[in-house]
RODO-2510 file (C-alpha; in nm, 4 decimals, decimal comma):
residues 99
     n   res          X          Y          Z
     1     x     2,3086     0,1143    -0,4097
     2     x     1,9727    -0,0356    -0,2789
     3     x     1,6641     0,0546    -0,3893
     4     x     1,3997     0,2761    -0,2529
     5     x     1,0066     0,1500    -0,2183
     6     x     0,7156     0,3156    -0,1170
     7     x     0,4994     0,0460     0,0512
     8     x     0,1045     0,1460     0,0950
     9     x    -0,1733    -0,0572     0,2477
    10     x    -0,5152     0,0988     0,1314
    11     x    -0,8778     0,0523     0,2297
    12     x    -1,0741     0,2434    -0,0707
    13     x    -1,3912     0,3649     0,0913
    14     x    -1,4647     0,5641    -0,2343
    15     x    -1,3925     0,3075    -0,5105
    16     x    -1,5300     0,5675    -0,7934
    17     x    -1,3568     0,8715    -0,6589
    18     x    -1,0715     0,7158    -0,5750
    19     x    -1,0065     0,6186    -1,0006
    20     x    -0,9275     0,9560    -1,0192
    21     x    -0,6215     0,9171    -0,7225
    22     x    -0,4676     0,6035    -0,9817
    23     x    -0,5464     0,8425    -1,2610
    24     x    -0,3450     1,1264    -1,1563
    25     x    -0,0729     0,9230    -0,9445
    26     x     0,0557     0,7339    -1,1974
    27     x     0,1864     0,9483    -1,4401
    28     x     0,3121     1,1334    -1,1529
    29     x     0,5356     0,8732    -1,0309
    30     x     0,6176     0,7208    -1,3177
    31     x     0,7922     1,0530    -1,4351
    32     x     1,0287     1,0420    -1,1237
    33     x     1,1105     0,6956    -1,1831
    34     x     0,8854     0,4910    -0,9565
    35     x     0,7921     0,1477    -1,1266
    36     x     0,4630    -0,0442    -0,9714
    37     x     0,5861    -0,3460    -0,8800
    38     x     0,2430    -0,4748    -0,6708
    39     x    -0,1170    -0,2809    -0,7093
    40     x    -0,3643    -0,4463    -0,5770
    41     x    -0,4616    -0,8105    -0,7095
    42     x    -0,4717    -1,0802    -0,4454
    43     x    -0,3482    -1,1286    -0,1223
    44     x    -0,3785    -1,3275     0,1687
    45     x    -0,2567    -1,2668     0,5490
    46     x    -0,2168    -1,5715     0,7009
    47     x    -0,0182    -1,3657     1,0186
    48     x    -0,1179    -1,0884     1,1844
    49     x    -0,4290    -0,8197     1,2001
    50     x    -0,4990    -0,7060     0,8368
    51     x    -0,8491    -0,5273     0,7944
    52     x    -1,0597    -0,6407     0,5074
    53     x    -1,0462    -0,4592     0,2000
    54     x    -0,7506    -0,3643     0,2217
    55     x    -0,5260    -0,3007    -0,0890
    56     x    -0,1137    -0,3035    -0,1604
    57     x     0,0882    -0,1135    -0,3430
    58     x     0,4329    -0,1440    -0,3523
    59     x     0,6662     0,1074    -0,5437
    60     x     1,0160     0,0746    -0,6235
    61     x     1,2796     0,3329    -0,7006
    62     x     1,6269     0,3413    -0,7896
    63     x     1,7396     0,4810    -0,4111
    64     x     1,5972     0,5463    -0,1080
    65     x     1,6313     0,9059    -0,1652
    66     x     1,4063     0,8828    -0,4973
    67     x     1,1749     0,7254    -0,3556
    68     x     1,1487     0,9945    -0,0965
    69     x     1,1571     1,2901    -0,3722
    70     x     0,8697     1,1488    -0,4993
    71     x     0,6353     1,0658    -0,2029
    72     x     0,7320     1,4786    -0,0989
    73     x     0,7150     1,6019    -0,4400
    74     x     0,4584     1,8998    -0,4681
    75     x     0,2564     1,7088    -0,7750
    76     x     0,2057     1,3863    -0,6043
    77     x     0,1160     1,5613    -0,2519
    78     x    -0,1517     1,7573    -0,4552
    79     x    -0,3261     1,3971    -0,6148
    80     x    -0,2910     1,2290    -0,2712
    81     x    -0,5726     1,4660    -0,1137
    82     x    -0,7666     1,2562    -0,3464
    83     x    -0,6716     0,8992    -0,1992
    84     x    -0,6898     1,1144     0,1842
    85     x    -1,0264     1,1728     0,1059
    86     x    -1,1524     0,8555    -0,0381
    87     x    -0,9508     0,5978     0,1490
    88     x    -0,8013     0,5107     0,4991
    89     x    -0,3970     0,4695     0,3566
    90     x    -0,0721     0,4166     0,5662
    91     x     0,2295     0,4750     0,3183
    92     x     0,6122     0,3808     0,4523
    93     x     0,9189     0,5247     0,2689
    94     x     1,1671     0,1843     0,2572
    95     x     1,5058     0,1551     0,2106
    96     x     1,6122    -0,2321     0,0152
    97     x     1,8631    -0,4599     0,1149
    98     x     2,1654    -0,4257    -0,1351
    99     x     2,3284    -0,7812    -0,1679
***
């Protein structure tokens, strides 16, 4: 079964109140099985329109559908008012490529 990954590409414009978004996030996700797999660290875009500052975080799950239960699930939908309202975010739900 292929994974499931929720991709986000972040431009914090509140680095101190946006602690509080990784604070509360990862527990959340971590308790319905996401594992961080990239979040933050450095990154180069040698193609394409990227603006600066921008952050990535990718997520992986076990399916598709987990990773959907968890981007919808009432907990983490509550902490991400906190990354709405200190960053500029686009988040994609993203099924893998089983081999």
């Amino acid at each position: 079964m292929p994974k499931g990954y929720i991709i986000g590409h972040i431009k914090v414009n509140d680095p101190e109140g946006y602690k509080a978004y990784i604070t509360g996030d990862t527990p959340i996700l971590h308790a319905l099985g996401g594992r961080f797999i990239v979040r933050g660290g450095q990154s180069e875009h040698p193609e394409g329109d990227v603006p600066d500052g921008q952050r990535h975080v990718v997520i992986e799950f076990d399916s598709y559908e987990q990773a959907k239960k968890a981007y919808y699930d009432a907990d983490y939908q509550e902490i991400s008012l906190i990354r709405k309202a200190t960053a500029e975010s686009t988040l994609i739900l993203v099924e893998g490529h089983d081999e």
